[in-house]
C-alpha positions, -999 to +999 in steps of 0.1 A: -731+841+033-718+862+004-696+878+032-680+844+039-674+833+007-655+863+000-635+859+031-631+824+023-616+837-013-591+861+005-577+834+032-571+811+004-553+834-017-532+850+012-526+812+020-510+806-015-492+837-014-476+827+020-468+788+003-453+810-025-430+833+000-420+800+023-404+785-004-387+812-021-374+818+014-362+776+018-347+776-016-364+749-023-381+742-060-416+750-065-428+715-080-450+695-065-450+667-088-427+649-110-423+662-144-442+633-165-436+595-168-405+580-172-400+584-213-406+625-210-378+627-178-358+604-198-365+629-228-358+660-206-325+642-193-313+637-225-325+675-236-304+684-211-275+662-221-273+679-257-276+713-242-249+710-220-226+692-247-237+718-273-224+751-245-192+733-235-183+729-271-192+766-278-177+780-246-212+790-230-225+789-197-240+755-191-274+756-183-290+743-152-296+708-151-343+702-153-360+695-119-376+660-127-386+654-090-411+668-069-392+688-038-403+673-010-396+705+009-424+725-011-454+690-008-444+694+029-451+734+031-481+729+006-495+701+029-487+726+060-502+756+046-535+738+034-534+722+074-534+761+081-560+770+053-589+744+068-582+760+102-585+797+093-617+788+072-631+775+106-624+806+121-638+826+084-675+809+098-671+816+134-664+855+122-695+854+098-720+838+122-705+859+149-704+824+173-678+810+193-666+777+192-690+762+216-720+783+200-713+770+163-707+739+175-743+742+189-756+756+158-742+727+136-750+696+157-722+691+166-723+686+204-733+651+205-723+620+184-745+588+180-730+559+162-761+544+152-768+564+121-735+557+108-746+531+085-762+561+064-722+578+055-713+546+051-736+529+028-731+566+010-695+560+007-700+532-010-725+545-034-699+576-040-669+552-050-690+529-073-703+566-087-667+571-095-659+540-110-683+545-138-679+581-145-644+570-148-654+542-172-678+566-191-648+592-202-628+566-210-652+549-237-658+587-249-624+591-248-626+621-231-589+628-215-597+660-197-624+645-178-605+616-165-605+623-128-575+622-109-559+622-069-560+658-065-532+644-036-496+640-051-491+601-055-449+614-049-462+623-009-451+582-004-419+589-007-410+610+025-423+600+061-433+639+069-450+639+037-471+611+046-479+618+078-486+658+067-513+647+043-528+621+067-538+644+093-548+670+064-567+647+042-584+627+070-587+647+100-585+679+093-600+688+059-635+668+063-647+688+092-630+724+085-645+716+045-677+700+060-680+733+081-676+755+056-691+747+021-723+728+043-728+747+071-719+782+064-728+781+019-753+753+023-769+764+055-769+801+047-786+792+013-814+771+027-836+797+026-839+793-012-851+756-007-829+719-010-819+719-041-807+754-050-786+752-016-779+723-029-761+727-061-741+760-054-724+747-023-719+715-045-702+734-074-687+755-046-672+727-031-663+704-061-643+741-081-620+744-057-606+715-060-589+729-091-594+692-110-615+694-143-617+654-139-629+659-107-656+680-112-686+664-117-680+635-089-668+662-067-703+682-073-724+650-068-703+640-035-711+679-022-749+677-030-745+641-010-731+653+017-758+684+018-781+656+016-766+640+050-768+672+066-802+682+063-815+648+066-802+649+100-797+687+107-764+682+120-729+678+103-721+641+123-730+623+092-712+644+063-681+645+082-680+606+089-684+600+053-655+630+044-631+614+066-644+578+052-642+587+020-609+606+023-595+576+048-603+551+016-587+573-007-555+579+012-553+541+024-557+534-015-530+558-029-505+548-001-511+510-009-510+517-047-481+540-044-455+531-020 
């Protein structure tokens, strides 16, 4: 297990260092989001403004105008490369449990589907958003900034149709079984041994770190020690990954609707 995590560690940063080389090689800008609300670009356009005035008065060279934009171009390689990422970890827990596709299918559950246990991801769904909603209300009355969460998806994806489309298939068909594969059954499964709740809670902080979102890291944990839940309940990963790609589904549906 400590094997794949490792492995799991390398593939993500050879992953970034290919996003990085991909768009040095487009030309395109590294920014994935815009740079802050309207009043700081209005701030930085005006920045730029007095800069510019100040070097043609002065005979300088006139400085370059600030990205205030996200580049589409580097959202769509990010969105492609982290389509890429979810496969290769796939492949990181076929290599560590030395099974082929068919095999770790097997050893997951995942060879048959039943519809009639759905109601469980659901109903968990549910609990997980109304979970969310009053964390979010909690660090808001503690005025705790750094703790509010966030979409750990652009909201600036809306604006281009490859964009969209990209972060669909990653964020709702892609992502919740390569992730539900990974961090519960390869780190939850291969920790089992220990008991529930150990397995538990290091897949969950596992799971809810890499996210890279200090406002999403407690939900994040307590939606990775669900999801554990769902899988050993059951022994098989049909119910985690119905309430990933629920959960993710809701998420993008909202942001899109919110957004565009």
């Amino acid at each position: 297990m400590l094997f794949g995590l490792l492995a799991g560690a390398v593939v993500v940063l050879l992953m970034n260092l290919l996003l990085v080389g991909l768009v040095e090689v487009s030309g395109a800008e590294f920014q994935s989001r815009d740079a802050g609300d309207a009043f700081e670009q209005a701030g930085a356009i005006a920045e730029f403004a007095r800069e510019r005035l100040a070097a043609a008065v002065t005979g300088e060279e006139l400085p370059d105008p600030p990205t205030i934009r996200a580049d589409q171009t580097t959202i769509a390689l990010g969105l492609a490369t982290t389509i890429a990422l979810n496969v290769l970890l796939v492949g990181v827990v076929a290599v560590v449990t030395r099974h082929d596709t068919g095999a770790l299918r097997r050893r997951l559950g995942l060879t048959g589907f039943s519809a009639r246990g759905l109601w469980r991801p659901a109903l968990a769904v549910l609990g997980a958003y109304l979970m969310v909603i009053a964390y979010a209300a909690i660090v808001t009355a503690l005025d705790i900034e750094a703790l509010q969460p966030e979409s750990t998806v652009p909201t600036e994806i809306v604006r281009e149709r490859l964009s969209l489309i990209l972060t669909g298939v990653a964020v709702v068909a892609v992502a919740p079984v390569a992730e539900e594969v990974f961090y519960r059954g390869l780190v939850f499964g291969g920790l089992q041994r220990w008991g529930f709740w150990p397995a538990a809670v290091i897949s969950g902080l596992t799971f809810s770190g890499v996210h890279l979102d200090p406002g999403s890291l407690i939900p994040f944990f307590i939606i990775g020690v669900t999801l554990a839940w769902l899988f050993w309940r059951r022994g098989n990963l049909w119910e985690s990954v119905a309430f990933h790609v629920l959960f993710n589904a809701i998420s993008f549906s909202l942001l899109v609707a919110t957004e565009a």
